[in-house]
N, C-alpha and C positions, 0 to 999 in steps of 0.2 A: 504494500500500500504506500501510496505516496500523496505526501501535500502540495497543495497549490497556494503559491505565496501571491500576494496580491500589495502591487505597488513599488516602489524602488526601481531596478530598470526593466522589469519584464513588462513585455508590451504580446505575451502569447495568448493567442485567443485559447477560451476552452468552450465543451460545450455543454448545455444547463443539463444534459441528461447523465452530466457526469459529476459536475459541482455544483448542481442546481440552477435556478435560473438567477436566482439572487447575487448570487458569487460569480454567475457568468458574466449578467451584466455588470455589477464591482470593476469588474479585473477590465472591462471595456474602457468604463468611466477612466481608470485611471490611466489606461492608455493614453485616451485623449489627451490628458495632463489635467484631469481635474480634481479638485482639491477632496480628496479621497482620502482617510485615516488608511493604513497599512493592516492588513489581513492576511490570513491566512484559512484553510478549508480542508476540512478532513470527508472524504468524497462521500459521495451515496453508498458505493458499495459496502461501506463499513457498519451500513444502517442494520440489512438485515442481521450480521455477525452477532454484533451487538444485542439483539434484540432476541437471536435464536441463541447466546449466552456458546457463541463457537471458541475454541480454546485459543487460539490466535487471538481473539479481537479485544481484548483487553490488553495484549503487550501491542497492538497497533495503535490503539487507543494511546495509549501512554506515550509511547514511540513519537507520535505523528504529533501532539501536543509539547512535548518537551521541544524537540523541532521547532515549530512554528514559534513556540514561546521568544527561543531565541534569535530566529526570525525578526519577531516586533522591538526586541531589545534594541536590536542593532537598529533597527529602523529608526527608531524614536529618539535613543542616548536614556531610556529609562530600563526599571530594571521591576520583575512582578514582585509583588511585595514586597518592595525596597521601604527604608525608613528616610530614605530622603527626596528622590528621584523615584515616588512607586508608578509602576507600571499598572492601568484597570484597564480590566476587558468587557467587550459584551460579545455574549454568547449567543448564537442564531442559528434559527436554524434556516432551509431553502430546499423546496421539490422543484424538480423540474417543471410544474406549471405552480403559478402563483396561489396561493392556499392562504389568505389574508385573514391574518389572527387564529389562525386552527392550529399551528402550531408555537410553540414553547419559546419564551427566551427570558434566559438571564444577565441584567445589565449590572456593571460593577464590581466584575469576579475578580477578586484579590483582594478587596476591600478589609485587611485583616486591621488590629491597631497600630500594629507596625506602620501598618500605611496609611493612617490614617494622621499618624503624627508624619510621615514623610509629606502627603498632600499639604497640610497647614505648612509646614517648613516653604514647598517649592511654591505652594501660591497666595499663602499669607492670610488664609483665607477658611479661615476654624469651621464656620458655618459649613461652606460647600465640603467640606474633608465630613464633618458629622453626617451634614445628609446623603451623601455617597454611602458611607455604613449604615445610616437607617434601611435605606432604600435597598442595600443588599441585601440585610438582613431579612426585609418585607418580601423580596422577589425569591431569593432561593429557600425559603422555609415554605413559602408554598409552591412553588414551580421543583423543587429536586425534594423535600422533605413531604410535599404533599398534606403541609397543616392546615388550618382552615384560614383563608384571610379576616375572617371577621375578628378574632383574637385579637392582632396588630390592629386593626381597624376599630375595634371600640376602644383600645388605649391612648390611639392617637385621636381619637375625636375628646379623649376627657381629660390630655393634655391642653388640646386646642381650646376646651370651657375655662381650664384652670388658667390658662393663661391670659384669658380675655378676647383675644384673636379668632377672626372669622375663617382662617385656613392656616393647614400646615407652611404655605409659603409665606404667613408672617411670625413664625417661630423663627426667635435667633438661634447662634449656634452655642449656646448654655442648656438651652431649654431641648435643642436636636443631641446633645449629647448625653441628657438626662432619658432622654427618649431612646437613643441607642442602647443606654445600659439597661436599660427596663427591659426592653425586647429580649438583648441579648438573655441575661435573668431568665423571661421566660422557655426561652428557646432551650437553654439549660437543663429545664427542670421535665423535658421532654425528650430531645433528644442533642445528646453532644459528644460523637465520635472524634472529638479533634479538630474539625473541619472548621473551625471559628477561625482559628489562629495557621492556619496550613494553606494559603493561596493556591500551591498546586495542587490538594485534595477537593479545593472548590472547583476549580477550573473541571479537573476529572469527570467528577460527578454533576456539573451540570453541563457539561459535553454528552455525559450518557442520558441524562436527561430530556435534552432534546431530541437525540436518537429515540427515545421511548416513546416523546409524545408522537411520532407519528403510528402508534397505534392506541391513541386516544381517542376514545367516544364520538366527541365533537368532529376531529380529522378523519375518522371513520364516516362518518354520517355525509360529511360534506363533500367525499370523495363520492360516494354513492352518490349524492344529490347531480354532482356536476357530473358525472361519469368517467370519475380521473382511478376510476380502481385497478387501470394497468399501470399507476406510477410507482415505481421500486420502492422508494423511501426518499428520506432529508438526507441532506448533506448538513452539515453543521460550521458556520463560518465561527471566526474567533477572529476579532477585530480592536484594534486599541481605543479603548474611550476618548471620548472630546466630551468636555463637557457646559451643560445648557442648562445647567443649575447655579452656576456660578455670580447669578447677581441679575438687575434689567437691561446690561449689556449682552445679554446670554440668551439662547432658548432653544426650542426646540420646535420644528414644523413639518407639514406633510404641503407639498402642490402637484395641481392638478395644470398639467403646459394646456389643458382647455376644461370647459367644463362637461364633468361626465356625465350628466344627467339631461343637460338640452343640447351640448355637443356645440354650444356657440365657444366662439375662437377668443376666449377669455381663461386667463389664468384664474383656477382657483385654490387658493391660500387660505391655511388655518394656521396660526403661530401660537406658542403660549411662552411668553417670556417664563426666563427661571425657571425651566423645566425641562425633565429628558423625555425622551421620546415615547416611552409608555403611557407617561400622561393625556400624549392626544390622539393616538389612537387606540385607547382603553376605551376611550369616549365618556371618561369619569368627570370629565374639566371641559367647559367651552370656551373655546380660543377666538384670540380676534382673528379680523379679517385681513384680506389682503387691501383694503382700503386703507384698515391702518398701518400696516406694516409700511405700504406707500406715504405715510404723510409720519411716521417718529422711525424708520429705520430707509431712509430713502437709495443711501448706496447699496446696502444687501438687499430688496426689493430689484433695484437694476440689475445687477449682478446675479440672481436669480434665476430672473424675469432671460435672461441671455443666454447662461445653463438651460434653460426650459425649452427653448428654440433651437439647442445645440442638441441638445438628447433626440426632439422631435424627429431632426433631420435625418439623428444619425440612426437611430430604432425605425424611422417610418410609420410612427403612429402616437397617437396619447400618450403621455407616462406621466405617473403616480411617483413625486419622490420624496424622499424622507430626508429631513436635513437639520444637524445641527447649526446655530450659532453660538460659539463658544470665543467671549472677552471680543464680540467686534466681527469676528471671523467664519465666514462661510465656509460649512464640513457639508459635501454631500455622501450619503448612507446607503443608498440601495434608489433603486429605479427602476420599474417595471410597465408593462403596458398597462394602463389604465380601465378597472371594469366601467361596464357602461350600461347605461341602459339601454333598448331597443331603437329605441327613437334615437338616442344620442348617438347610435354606432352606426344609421341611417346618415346622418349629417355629418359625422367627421369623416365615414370614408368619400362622399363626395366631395365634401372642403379639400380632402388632401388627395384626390387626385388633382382638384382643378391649381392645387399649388405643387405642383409635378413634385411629390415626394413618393406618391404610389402609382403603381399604373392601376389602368378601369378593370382587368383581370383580378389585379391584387384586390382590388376595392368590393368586387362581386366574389372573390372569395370568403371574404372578411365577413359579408351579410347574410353568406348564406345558408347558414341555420334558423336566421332569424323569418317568422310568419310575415312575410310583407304585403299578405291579403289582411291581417289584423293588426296591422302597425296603424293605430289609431290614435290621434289627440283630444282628449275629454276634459269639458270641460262646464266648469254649474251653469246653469240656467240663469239664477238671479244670485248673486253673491251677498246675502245682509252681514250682519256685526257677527262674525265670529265669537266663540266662547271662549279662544282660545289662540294663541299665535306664537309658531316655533319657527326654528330656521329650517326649511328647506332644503333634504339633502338629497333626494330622489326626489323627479317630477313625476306626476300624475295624480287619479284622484280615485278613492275606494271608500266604500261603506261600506261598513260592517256590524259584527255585533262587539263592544270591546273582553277584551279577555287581557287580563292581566298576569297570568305565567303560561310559559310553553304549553304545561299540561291541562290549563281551563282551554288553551285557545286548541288543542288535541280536541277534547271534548266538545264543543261550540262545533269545531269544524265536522265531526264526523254527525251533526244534527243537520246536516246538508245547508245551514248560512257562512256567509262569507264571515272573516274575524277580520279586527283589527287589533295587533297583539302592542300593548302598551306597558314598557317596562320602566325603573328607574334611570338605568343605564342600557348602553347597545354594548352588552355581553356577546362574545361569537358564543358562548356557550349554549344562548337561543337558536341556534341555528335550525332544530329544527321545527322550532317556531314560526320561526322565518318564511319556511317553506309553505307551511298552513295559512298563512295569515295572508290577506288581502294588501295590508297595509303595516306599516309600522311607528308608533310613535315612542320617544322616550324622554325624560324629564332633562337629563343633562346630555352631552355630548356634542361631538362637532361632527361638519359634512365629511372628515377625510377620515373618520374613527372607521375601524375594521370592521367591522359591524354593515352602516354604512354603506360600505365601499360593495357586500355581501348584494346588500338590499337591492343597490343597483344592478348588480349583477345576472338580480330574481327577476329584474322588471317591478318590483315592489317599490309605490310611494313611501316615502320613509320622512319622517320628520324628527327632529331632535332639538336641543336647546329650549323643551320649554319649562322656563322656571316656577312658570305657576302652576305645573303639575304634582300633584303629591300621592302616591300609589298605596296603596295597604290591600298587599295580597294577600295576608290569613283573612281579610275581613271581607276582600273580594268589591275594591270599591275604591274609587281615587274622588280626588278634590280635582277642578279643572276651573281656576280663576273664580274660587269660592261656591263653584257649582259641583253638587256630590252627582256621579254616576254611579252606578252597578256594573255588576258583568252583565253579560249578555247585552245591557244596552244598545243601540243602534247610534254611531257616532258616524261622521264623514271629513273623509282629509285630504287636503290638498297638498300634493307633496313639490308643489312648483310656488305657495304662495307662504307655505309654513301656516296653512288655517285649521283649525279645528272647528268643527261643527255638531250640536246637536240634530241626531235624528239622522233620517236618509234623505239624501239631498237628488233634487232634478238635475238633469246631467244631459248635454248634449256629445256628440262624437261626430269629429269631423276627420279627415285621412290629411298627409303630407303630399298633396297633390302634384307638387311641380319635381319636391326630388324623387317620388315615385316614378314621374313619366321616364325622368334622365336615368335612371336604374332600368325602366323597362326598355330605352334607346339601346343603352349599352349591352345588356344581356342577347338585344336581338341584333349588335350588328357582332356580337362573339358567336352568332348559332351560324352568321354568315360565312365567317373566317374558318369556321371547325371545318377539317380536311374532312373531303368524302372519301366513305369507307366505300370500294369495292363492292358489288354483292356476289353474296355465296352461291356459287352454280346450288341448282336444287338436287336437294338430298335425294341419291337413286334408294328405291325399295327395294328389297333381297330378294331375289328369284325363287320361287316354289323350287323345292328340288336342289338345290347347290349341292355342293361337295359333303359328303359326310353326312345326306338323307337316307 
């Protein structure tokens, strides 16, 4: 087995069915020369070893990580859990086709106190060194230890009351390092094989980690949904951190080089200052917009906004990219083609022929799974004062009855009506919720959360951000801007205006008239080009009687 290093002088293509698509394109990005942290990727095939517990793949495992390690060492000038220069990783994983949120990662592997006093030392900066070990703490105890997150979750919200403070991003770093010992404490009195203080037993174990999650519930379900159950397994990349916790010069973001849900030729941006990247496609936190990142962060908006046009060109279609800023400085993370909705993937592959980046074949192959007898825009009759209004993160518009977990909206659906499944957060753990539900709405998140990205994928309207929802699903019944619904309810959403509506709404449906025709041009001047085949002399009948009667 062998690693694939990423960044310094290699500029060798691989291919995603060998280090995933993630780590494919990675190792592309940096070719380009773009500002890409240094990685490394331990391949698919190691997935199954792993996972079938072969006697080999635990010394490759090992092998292939110590490797790499020293790999990023040399890369950076830092050293993995060093006390002055520490070296953090994030851990990831990557299938050969994109799998958003279904599988596993851990960010901030090495995070030991060794380096956590190295961190303060190299960047002066006690806060981001404690929240780096909180935040490890939070991620591998439930992504490799498999404990509950609510644990860590109610301690940190009843630091957040005691201290006064409306979120953990206004705790200083007294109050994060009081919080780290707590954790740690707990964590203790559960399970502690050593792995606190031993960098490369973290790194290990949540390397196999993410090898495991691909035979997870969720990545199982979702494999079946898409029809991806001939993909081998993850590859698992190990990447040097940058980090977007470090203050409001810092953050973390996901863009869209257009938007995936109408397909019009606009970037869309979701940023969260002071934050790493699981924050915003958790879909726990809503981020601003690319409106403002254009008006308080103006050169990394350009500078983005140029990367986004650069990927476009160089991929041939959408891409989805994930990006830190860290102290000023734009890090891109991973970049892939963008899911879309139906409609949406109607309009961009016409835009990008007629901007010569695809041909009219590429563009008809790209649509052609898609029903272009029911690619329809719907849209209400009379629009009054909504009950309700979230961001918009899939277009379209469904009525339903509301169901508030996977398993009411299971049950609602198999009474033959449509659901609309309404949660706190957009969990991929709903996924096959997702699939049932007509619609999607959830109380917090942003357009670029995993989740999200799923919904569009479904052709499911999807809204999120809205603040004046409040859910209580033992009790089977939310608040909605001071108005109590029920399950079963019949609610209606607009997943292009962010509206919520009581009851079932009149609905008109009108067709994409003008790009349909230029689809139906192209298709019929491709049936003109197709070579004619020959025909087949007619098949002789066998003679009564032949040989051997």
């Amino acid at each position: 087995m062998h690693i694939v290093r990423i960044g310094g002088v290699s500029t060798k293509p691989h291919s995603a069915e060998a280090i995933g698509a993630k780590a494919a394109n990675l190792a592309q990005m940096a070719a380009l020369g773009l500002p890409v942290p240094p990685a490394f990727v331990l391949p698919v095939e190691l997935c199954a070893d792993i996972i079938g517990k072969e006697a080999h793949a635990e010394r490759d495992l090992r092998d292939g990580l110590k490797e790499g390690i020293e790999f990023l060492e040399s890369a950076t000038g830092k050293r993995f859990g060093d006390g002055r220069q520490p070296l953090l990783v994030s851990v990831r994983s990557g299938a050969a086709r994109s799998m958003p949120g279904m599988l596993d990662t851990v960010l901030d592997v090495g995070c030991t106190s060794t380096a956590v006093q190295g961190l303060i030392r190299s960047s002066g900066r006690p806060r981001l060194a404690w929240d780096c070990r909180r935040r490890f703490l939070e991620s591998y105890t439930e992504t490799v230890l498999g404990l509950d997150p609510a644990l860590f979750a109610a301690h940190l919200a009843e630091l957040i009351l005691a201290e006064g403070v409306t979120s953990d991003r206004e705790l200083d770093s007294e109050a994060l390092e009081r919080l780290a010992a707590d954790e740690r404490a707990l964590i203790e009195e559960r399970n502690d094989d050593g792995w606190l203080e031993d960098a490369t037993a973290q790194l290990e174990s949540a390397a196999r980690a993410v090898y495991h999650s691909w035979m997870s519930e969720r990545a199982q379900s979702y494999r079946h949904l898409q029809q991806l159950d001939h993909l081998e397994g993850t590859a698992v990349t190990v990447q040097a951190m940058v980090f977007g916790n470090g203050g409001l010069s810092s953050g973390a973001g996901v863009a869209f080089s257009r938007d995936p849900s109408t397909g019009l030729r606009q970037p869309m941006i979701d940023l969260l200052l002071d934050a790493q990247g699981e924050d915003v496609v958790s879909g726990r936190r809503t981020p601003d917009t690319e409106q403002t990142i254009a008006r308080s962060l103006p050169t990394i908006a350009a500078e983005l906004g140029d990367i986004l046009r650069r990927l476009e060109k160089e991929f041939g279609d959408v891409q989805d990219v994930e990006f830190t800023i860290e102290d000023g400085k734009l890090w891109v993370l991973q970049t892939r083609s963008a899911k879309r909705t139906p409609r949406a993937a109607l309009r961009i592959a016409i835009d990008l022929v007629h901007e010569e980046l695809i041909t009219r074949q590429q563009a008809l192959d790209r649509i052609a799974g898609i029903d272009l007898a029911a690619l329809v825009q719907v849209s209400l009759v009379s629009a009054d004062t909504p009950l309700l209004t979230g961001i918009g993160a899939s277009g379209g518009i469904a009525a339903g009855r509301a169901a508030f977990s996977s398993e009411s909206a299971r049950r609602l659906s198999a009474g033959g009506d449509p659901v609309i499944l309404m949660r706190p957060d957009t969990s991929t753990a709903d996924v096959e919720g997702f699939a049932l539900a007509a619609g999607i709405v959830t109380s917090v998140g942003a357009r670029t959360a995993h989740a999200a990205l799923v919904a569009r994928q479904m052709g499911k309207p999807c809204i999120v951000g809205c603040s004046g929802l409040a859910i209580d699903v033992a009790a089977d019944r939310a608040q909605l801007a001071g108005t109590t619904i029920s399950g079963s309810d019949w609610i209606t959403v607009d997943g292009d205006s962010g509206n919520i509506y009581l009851g079932q709404r009149e609905t008109t449906v009108t067709q994409p008239e003008a790009e349909l025709a230029e689809i139906a041009t192209w298709q019929a001047q491709a049936r003109d080009h197709e070579p004619h085949k020959p025909k087949s002399p007619p098949r002789q009948r066998a003679r009564q009687g032949s040989a051997g009667g």
